[in-house]
C-alpha positions in Angstrom: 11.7 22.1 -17.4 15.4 22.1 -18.2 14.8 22.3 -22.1 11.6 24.1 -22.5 12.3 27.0 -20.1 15.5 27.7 -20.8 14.5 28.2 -24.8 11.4 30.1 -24.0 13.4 32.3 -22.1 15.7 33.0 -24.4 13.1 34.4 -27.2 11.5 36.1 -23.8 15.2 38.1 -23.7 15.8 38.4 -26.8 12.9 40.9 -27.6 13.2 42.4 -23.8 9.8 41.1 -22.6 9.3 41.6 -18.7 8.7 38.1 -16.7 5.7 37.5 -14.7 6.1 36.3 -11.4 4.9 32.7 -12.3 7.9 32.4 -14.9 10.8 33.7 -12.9 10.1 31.2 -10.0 9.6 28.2 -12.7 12.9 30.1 -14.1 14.9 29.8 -10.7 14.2 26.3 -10.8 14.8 25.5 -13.7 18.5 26.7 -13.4 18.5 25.4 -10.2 18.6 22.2 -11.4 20.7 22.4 -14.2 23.5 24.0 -12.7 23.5 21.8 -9.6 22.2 18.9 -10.8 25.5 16.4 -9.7 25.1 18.2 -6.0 21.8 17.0 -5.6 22.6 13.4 -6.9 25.7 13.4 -4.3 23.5 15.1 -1.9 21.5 11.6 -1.7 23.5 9.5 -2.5 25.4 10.5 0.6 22.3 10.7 2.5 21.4 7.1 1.7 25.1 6.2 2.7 24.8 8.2 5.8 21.6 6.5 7.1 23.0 3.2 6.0 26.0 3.5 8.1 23.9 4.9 11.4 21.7 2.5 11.0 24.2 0.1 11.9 25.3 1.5 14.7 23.1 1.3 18.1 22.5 4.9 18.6 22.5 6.0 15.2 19.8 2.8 14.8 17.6 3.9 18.0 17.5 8.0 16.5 16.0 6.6 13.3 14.0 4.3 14.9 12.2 7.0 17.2 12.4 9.1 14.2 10.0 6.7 12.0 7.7 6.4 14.5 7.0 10.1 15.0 6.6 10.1 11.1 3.0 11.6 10.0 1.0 9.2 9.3 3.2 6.6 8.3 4.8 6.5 12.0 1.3 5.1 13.3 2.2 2.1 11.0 5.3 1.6 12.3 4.6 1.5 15.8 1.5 -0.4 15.4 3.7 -3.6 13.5 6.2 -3.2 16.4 3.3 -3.6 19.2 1.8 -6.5 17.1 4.9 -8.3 16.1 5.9 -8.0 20.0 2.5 -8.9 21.4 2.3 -11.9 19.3 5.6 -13.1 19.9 5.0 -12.9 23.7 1.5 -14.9 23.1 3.5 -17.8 21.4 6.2 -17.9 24.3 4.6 -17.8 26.9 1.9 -19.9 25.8 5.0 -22.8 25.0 5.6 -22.5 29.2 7.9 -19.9 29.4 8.6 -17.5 32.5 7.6 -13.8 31.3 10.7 -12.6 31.7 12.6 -14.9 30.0 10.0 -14.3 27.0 10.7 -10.6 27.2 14.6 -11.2 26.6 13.9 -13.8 23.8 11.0 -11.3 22.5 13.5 -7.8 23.0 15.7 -9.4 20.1 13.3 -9.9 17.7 10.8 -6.6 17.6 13.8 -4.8 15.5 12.8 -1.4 16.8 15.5 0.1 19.1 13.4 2.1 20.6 10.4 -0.7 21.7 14.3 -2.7 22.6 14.4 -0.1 25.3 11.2 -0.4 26.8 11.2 -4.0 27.1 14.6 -3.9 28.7 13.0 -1.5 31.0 9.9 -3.8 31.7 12.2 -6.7 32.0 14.5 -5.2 34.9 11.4 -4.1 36.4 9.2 -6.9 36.4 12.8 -8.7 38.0 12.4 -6.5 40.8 8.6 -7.6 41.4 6.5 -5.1 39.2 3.8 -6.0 36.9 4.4 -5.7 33.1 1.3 -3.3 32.3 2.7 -1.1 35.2 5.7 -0.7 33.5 4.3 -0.4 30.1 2.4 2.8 31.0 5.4 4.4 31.4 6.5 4.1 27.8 4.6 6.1 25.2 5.3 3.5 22.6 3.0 1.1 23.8 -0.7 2.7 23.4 -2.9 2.7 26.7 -5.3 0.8 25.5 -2.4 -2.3 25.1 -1.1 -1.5 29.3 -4.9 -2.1 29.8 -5.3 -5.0 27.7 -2.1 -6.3 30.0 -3.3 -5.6 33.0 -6.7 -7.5 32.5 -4.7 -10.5 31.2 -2.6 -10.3 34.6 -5.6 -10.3 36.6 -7.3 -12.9 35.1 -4.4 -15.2 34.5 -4.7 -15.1 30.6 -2.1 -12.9 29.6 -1.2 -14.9 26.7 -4.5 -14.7 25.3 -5.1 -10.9 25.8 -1.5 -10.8 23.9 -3.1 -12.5 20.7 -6.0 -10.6 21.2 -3.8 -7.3 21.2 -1.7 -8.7 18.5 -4.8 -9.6 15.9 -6.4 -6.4 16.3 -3.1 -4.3 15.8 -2.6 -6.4 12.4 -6.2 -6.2 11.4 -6.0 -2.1 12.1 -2.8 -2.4 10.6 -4.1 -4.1 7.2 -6.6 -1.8 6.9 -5.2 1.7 7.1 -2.2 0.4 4.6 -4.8 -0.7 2.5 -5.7 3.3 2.9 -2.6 4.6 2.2 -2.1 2.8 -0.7 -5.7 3.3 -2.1 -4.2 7.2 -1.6 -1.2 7.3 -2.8 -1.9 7.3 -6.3 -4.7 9.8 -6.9 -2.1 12.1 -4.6 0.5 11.7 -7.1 -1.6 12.4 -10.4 -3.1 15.5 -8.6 0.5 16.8 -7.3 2.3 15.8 -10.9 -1.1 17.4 -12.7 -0.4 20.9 -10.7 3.0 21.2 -11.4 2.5 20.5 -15.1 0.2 23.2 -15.2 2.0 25.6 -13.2 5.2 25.4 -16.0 2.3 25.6 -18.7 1.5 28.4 -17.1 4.7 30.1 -16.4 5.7 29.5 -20.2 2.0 30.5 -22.0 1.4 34.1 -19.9 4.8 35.3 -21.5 4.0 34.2 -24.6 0.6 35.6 -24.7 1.7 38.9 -23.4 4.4 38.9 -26.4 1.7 38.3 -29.4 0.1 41.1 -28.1 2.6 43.6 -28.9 4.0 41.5 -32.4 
């Protein structure tokens, strides 16, 4: 694009031949990118060093953190391996003969999501003060009904650890599969996007060219 274009164009100007659409759009980015070229490698560079350094801050960490898991898609993933890896964890804890809540502070330091952090801190102080865990869990989007129901059973019946695994196994299966997915997807997306914009330049560079033979 920044070799063939700019050539083309240059026998295209030479004899005064009129652009199609198609060619001044494939044009405009084609200079685009070779006048600003360094910009856009700065550009992310300093995007990458931006994110790095939030990322190490707490707020900075919890805004990309919600961030990622209102992604498309992708942020389904994200909060799924965050319920799982906390709903196992729990499982293993409490099922050594811990106290809930002293699970949930061992557990809040090793989901690495700021954002499920939050909520268990919330379910912690709460279930402190005498409140049941699903209760609290309802109130925090992150965690799917489905899981606050899953809770509450186990509560009931005395088996919360077991509901956790339970919760936890199904999350990683789900999980498994739809990565599998996504994978399985990425590639023929990829082909298809890099096929279009191949022809679109082809395109851009052969109507010009046509249109000049038929007045040579």
């Amino acid at each position: 694009m920044t070799y063939l274009i700019p050539k083309v164009l240059n026998i295209l100007k030479a004899r005064n031949q009129p652009l199609p659409q198609i060619t001044l759009i494939v044009k405009a980015v084609s200079d685009f990118i070779l006048n600003y070229w360094p910009f856009l490698i700065v550009g992310v560079m300093g995007l990458v060093a931006f994110l790095s350094l939030a990322s190490k801050t707490k707020t900075g960490k919890k805004r990309i953190d919600s961030l990622l898991l209102k992604l498309p898609i992708v942020g389904g993933l994200f909060r799924k391996q965050a319920v799982s890896r906390f709903s196992m964890t729990m499982s293993i804890l409490l099922r050594s003969g811990l106290p809930v809540i002293r699970s949930l502070e061992i557990v809040r330091d090793l989901v690495g999501n700021e954002v499920v952090k939050e909520a268990i801190d919330d379910i912690r102080e709460k279930v402190t003060q005498g409140a049941d865990v699903s209760t609290v869990m309802q109130r925090h989007t992150v965690f799917p009904p489905v899981v606050s129901y899953m809770v509450a059973v186990g509560e009931k019946a005395g088996s919360l650890e077991e509901m956790l695994e339970q919760v936890a196994e199904s999350y990683d299966d789900e999980l498994e599969i739809e990565t599998q997915r996504l994978t399985s997807l990425i590639e023929p997306v990829m082909i298809i996007t890099l096929a279009v914009v191949v022809a679109f330049i082809i395109v851009s560079v052969l109507i010009p060219l046509m249109e000049m033979s038929r007045f040579m």
